[in-house]
C-alpha positions in Angstrom: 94.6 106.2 101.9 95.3 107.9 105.4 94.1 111.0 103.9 91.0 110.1 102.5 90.4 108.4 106.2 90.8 111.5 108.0 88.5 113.3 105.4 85.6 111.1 105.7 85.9 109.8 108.9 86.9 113.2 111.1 87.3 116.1 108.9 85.5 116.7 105.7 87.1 119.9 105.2 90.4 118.4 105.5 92.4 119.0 102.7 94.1 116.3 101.5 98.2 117.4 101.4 100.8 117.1 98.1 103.7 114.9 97.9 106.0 118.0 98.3 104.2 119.2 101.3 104.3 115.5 102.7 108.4 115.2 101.9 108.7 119.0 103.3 107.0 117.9 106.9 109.4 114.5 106.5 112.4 116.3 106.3 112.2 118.5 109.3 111.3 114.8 111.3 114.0 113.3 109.4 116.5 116.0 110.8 115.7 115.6 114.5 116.0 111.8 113.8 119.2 112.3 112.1 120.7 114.3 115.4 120.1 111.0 117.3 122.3 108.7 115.1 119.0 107.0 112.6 119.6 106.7 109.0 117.4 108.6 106.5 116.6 105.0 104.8 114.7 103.7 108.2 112.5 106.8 107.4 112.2 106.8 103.7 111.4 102.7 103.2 108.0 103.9 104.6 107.6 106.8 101.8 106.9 105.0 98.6 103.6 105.4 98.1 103.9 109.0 98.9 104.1 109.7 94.7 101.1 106.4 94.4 99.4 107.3 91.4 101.3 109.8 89.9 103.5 110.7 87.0 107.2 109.8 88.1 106.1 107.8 91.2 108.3 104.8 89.4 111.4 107.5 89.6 110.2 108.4 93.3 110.5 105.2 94.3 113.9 104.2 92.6 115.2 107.1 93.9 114.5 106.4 97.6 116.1 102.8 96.8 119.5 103.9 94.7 120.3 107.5 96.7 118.4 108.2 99.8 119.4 104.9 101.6 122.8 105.4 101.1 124.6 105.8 104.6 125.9 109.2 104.1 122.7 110.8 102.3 121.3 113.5 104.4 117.6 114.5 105.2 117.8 117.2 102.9 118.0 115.0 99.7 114.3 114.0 99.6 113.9 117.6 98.1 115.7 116.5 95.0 114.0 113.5 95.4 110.7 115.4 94.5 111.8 118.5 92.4 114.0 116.3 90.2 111.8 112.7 89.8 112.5 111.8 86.2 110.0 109.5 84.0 111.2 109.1 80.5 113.9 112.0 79.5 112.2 114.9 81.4 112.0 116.3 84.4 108.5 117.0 86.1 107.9 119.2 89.9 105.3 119.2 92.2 
């Protein structure tokens, strides 16, 4: 929804990012938060309509629930998170 904001309200020409490329720029934020003691979950519980619309976004969403808020999972993980977001018995990437 953000997106198509920006598009119609600043930047027409805007083009409107993929999941992977919004989980990529997410990680590199979620690292610097990490060096200051904050756990991937307080970042991720804000990234579940990242997948909205889209096949596996049920998976995306479970996944940020069962493995990226655990306490030890690291920054890093959201890339399995997108390359590896099941629906049904197969596997689909961005």
């Amino acid at each position: 929804m953000l997106a198509e904001l920006e598009r119609s309200l600043i930047n027409p020409a805007w083009p409107i990012p993929e999941p992977w490329q919004i989980v990529e720029r997410m990680v590199a934020y979620a690292k610097t938060c990490a060096q200051r003691g904050m756990r991937l979950h307080s970042i991720t519980r804000h990234m579940h309509g990242v997948m909205a619309g889209r096949e596996g976004a049920r998976a995306w969403r479970r996944f940020l629930s069962e493995v990226a808020a655990r306490p030890e999972a690291a920054p890093e993980t959201l890339f399995f998170g997108v390359t590896h977001r099941k629906t049904g018995h197969r596997c689909i990437t961005p």
